[in-house]
N, C-alpha and C positions, 0 to 999 in steps of 0.2 A: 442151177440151184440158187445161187445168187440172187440174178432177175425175177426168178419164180416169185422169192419172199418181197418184195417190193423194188421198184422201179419210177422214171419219170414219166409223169406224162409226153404221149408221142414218141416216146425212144421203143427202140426195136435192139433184141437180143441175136446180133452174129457174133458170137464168140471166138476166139481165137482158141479156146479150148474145152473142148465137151464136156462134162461132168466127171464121165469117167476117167477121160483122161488130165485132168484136172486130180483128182485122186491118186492115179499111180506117180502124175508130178511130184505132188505132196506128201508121200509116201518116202520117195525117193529125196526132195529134200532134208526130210526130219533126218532119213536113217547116212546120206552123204553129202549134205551144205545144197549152197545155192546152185557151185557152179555143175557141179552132177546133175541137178533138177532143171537147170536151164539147157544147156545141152539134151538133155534127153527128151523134153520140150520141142527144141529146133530138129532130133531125129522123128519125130513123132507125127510132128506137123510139117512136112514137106512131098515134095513128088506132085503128086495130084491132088492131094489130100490139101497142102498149102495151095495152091491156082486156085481150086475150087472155092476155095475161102475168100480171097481175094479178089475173088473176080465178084463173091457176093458183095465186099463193102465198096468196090467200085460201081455197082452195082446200085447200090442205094444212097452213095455221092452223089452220084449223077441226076438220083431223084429228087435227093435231097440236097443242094449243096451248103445250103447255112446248118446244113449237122456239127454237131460236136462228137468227136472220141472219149467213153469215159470206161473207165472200169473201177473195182471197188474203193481200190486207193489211189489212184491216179499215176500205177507204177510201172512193173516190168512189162507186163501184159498189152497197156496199152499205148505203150512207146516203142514195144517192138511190132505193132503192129501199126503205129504212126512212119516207123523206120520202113516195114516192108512198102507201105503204101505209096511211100516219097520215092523209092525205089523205080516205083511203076510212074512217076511221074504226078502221084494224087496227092496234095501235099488238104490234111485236113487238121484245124484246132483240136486238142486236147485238153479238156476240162482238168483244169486243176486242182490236185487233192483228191481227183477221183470222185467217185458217187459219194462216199462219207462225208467230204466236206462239204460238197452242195449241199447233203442233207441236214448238215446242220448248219446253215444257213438258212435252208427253209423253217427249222425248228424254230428257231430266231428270230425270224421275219416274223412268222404266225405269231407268235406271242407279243411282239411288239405291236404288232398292229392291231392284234383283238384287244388289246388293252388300253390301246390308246384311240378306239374309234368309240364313236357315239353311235350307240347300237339299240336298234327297236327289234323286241321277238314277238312274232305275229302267233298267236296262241288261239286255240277255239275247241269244238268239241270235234271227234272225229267223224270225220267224211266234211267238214266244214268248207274244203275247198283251199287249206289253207296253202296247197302246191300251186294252187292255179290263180290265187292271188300273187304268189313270190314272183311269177312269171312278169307279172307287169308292170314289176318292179327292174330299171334298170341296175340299181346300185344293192340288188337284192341276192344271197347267195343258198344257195337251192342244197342243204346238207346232206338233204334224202337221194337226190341225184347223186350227189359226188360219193355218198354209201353204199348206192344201188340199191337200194331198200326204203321201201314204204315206211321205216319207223315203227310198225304196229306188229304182235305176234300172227297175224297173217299177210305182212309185208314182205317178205322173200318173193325173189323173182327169180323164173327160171335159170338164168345162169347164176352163177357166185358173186362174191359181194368182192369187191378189190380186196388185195392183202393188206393188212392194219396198216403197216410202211407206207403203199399206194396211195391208202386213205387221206391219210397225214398229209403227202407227200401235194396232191390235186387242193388239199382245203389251201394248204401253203400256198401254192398258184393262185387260186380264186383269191385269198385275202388281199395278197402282190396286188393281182390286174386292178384287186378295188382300190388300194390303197393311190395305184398310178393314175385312175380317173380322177384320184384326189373328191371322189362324191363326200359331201357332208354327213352320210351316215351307212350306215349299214341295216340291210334289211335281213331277219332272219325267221326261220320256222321255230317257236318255241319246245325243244328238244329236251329228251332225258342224255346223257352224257352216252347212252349207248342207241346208236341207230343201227337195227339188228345184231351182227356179230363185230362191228367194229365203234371203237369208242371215241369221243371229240382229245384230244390231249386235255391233262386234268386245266394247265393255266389256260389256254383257250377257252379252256369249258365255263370256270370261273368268271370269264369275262362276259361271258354270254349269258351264264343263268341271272347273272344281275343286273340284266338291261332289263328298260322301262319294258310294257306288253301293251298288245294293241290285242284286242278281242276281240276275231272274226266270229260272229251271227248269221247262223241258217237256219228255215227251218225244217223241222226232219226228213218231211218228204224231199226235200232239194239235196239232206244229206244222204240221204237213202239212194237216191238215184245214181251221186256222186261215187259213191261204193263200190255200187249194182254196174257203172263204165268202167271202174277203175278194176275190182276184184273179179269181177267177174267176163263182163265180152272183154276188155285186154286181155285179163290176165290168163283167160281159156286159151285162147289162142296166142300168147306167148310159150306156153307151158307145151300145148300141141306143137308148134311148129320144131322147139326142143327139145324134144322129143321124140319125133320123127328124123330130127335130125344125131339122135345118140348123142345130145349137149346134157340131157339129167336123164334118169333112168326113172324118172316120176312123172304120173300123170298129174293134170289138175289138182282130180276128186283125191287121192291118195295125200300129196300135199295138203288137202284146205282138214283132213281128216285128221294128220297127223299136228297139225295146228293146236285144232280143239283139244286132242289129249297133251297137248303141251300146258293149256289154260285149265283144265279138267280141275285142279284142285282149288282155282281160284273162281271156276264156275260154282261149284259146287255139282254133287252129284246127280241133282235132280233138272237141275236146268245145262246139265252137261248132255244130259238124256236127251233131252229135251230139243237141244240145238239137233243136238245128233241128226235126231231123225227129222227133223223141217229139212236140214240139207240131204240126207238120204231121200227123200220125198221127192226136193225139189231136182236133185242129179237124175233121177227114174223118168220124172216128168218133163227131164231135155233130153232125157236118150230116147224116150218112148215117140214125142212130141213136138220134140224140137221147142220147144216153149222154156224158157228160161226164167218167168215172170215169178214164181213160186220162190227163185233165191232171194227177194225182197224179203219174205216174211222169216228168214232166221237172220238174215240181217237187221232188219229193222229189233226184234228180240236181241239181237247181240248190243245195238247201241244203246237201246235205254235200257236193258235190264245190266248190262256191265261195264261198257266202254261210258257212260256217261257219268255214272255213279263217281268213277274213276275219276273223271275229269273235275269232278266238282269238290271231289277232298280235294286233289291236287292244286288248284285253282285259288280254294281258300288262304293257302299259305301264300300264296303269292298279291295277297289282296292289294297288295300298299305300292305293289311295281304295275297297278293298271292304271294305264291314263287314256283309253278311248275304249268306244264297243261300240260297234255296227256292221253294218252288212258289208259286203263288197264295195260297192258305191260307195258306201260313206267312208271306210278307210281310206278309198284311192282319193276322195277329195277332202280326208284328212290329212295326210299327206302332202297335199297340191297345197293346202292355209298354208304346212308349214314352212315349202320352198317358197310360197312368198313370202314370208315372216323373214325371212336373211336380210 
């Protein structure tokens, strides 16, 4: 339950004690102290029930052996399971404080350092490309990746988005790794404070909405295409292959449908119709024909009749934090003036 809600990057959950029995523990402490609850612990967890356990964290020592021991507080749990391990001759570091107090360590970190870095947000209209510029950026941190989410309300990918903890927990990391290249700036996607269901922490976020903006320029058929790769040949065949394998219980079509009635009130009624059925049209005319070409034209309708509109109020209010606009090309060699401007 614990792990479930958030966890570290690359750590793996063998627990010394299952949920449930974690509960009847707990139960048992409230209603007779520690020492009834630990005891009944040590009756619970042994026989075969403890080897089999054991032989899993030997198990993934031996995979892993620069691992760390952590559990929530850095306490009974996973010192008696440091103890059973020395026993068997595994002797492995135990994080201290537990998962909590790393965590807020990393709480700390992230904040110190998105406050204290000098930070560019790569801003543009969407489908602009502006994932596939962060790429080639080395000192550049990809938000939508560490979200698992496109950023946009038909951005959800087949699997789930990390837990909020998780979120947090990976941006922490990335800020870290930038901070110990010691790069002179930070590159970022110009974000709303929520990328899909998980949101930036509010000081982080504050740091970020009031960095300078670089404005990525495309024009729309380049954005359209950008789209038509990313929404639709990936995203069909991410959604099919999870599908097939019982990872979502939704197809595609069902997903891009349930979408639009999420937007439905901000499309407005008539142009809600509208998309409707271009995607209805164009999903008939890849089941019937295999020809997929047809989803261009409710896309291309979705970005200038609402994703752009969008972009241009939003845009305004930020007039006074733009200091470039150009295309690909010309960021990346606006950028290049300013490492050599040092």
């Amino acid at each position: 339950m614990e792990f479930a809600k958030g966890s570290f990057q690359n750590s793996i959950n063998l627990p010394l004690l299952t949920d449930k029995e974690r509960e009847i523990i707990g139960t048992t402490y409230k209603q007779k102290g520690n020492k009834e609850a630990v005891a009944l612990g040590h009756k619970i967890v042994s026989g075969d029930i403890k080897e089999k356990r054991i032989n899993l964290w030997i198990d993934f020592i031996k995979a892993n052996p620069n691992a760390y021991l952590f559990c929530w507080r850095g306490g009974q749990r996973s010192a008696i399971v440091q103890e059973w391990l020395a026993d068997r001759g595994v002797i492995i570091p135990r994080l201290k404080g537990g998962y909590k107090a790393f965590r807020n360590y990393l709480i700390k970190e992230s904040i110190s350092i998105s406050s204290s870095s000098k930070i560019y947000n790569i801003a543009g209209r969407t489908g602009s490309g502006k994932t596939l510029l962060l790429k080639e950026f080395p000192q550049a941190i990809d938000l939508e990746g560490i979200a698992h989410h496109r950023g946009s309300a038909f951005g959800r990918y087949a699997l789930a988005q990390p837990s909020q903890i998780s979120f947090e927990n990976n941006l922490a990391y990335e800020l870290i790794l930038h901070n110990e290249h010691k790069y002179p700036w930070l590159i970022i996607e110009d974000e709303s404070r929520n990328v899909g269901q998980r949101y930036i922490p509010p000081e982080v976020f504050n740091s970020f909405k009031n960095a300078k903006l670089v404005l990525l320029e495309r024009p729309l058929q380049e954005r359209i295409d950008i789209i038509y790769d990313d929404y639709i040949i990936y995203s069909q065949q991410e959604y099919e292959e999870a599908y097939n394998k019982g990872q979502t219980p939704y197809t595609w079509y069902e997903v891009m449908q349930y979408n639009f009635q999420r937007i439905r009130k901000r499309l407005g009624e008539e142009r809600y119709k509208r998309l409707i059925k271009l995607l209805e049209i164009a999903w008939n005319e890849q089941i019937c024909r295999g020809n997929r070409e047809l989803h261009k034209d409710w896309i291309e309708t979705l970005l200038v009749e609402y994703y752009d509109p969008m972009y241009d109020y939003q845009i305004k209010k930020k007039i006074e934090q733009i200091i470039f606009k150009g295309n690909q090309e010309e960021i990346l060699e606006f950028f290049s003036s300013l490492e050599t401007k040092r």
